[in-house]
C-alpha positions in Angstrom: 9.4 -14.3 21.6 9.2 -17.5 19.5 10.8 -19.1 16.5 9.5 -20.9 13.6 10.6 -22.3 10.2 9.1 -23.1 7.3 9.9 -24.2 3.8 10.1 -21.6 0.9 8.4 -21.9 -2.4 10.4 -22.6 -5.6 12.9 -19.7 -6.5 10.7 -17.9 -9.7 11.4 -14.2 -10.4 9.5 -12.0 -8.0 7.7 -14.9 -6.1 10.0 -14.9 -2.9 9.2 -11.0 -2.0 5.8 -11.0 -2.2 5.6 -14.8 -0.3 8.3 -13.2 2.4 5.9 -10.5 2.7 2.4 -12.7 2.8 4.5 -14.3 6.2 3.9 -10.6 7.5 7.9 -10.8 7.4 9.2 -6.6 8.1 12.5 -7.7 8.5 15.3 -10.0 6.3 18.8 -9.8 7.0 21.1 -11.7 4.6 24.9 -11.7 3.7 24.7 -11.4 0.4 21.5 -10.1 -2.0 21.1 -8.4 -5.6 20.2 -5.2 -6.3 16.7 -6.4 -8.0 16.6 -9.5 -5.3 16.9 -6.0 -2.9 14.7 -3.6 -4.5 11.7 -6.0 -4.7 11.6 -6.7 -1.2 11.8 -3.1 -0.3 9.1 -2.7 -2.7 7.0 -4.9 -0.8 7.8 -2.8 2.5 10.7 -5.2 4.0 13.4 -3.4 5.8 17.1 -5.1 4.4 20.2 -5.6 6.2 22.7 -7.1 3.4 26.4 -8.0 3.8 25.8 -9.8 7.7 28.5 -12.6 8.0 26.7 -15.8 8.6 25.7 -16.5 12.0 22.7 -18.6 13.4 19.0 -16.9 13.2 18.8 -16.3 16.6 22.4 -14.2 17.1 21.3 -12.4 14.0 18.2 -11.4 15.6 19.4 -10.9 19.2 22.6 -8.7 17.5 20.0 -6.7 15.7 17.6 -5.9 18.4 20.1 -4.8 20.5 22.0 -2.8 18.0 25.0 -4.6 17.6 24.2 -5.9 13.8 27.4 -5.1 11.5 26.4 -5.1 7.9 29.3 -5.0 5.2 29.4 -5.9 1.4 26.5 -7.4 0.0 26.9 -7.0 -3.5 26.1 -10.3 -5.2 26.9 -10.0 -9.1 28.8 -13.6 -9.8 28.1 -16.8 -11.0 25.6 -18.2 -8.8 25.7 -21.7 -10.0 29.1 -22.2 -8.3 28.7 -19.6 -5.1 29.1 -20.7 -1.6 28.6 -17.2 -0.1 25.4 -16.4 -1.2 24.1 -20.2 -1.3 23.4 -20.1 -5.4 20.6 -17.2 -4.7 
């Protein structure tokens, strides 16, 4: 229906869940995500779809609504510092 963006709050342990979910956010879809990263959102009642090859927002969310979003590996338990697939998250 519409599209917006807005700026995220500084990465800090358990911040980005509970701000994700103060956006009224059900939803996150993601390529790659840690277990905890994982957990705490579903804790805070967001659905996950982890291991989504990289495609813009809008594909993503057209794929999903009509059931045509492929999920794969999403395990993310590297060096973050120097990641490119998971953006340093």
């Amino acid at each position: 229906t519409n599209t917006s963006r807005v700026a995220a709050p500084a990465h800090e342990p358990g911040l980005i869940p509970k701000w994700i979910n103060e956006q009224n956010v059900g939803l996150v879809i993601t390529q790659g995500i840690g277990d905890k990263a994982k957990s705490a959102l579903q804790h805070n009642k967001i659905e996950v779809i982890a291991g989504v090859a990289g495609s813009d927002p809008e594909t993503l969310v057209m794929d999903y609504l009509n059931n045509r979003l492929k999920s794969g590996d999403s395990s993310c338990s590297h060096d973050h510092e120097s990641c490119s697939s998971c953006g340093g998250h």
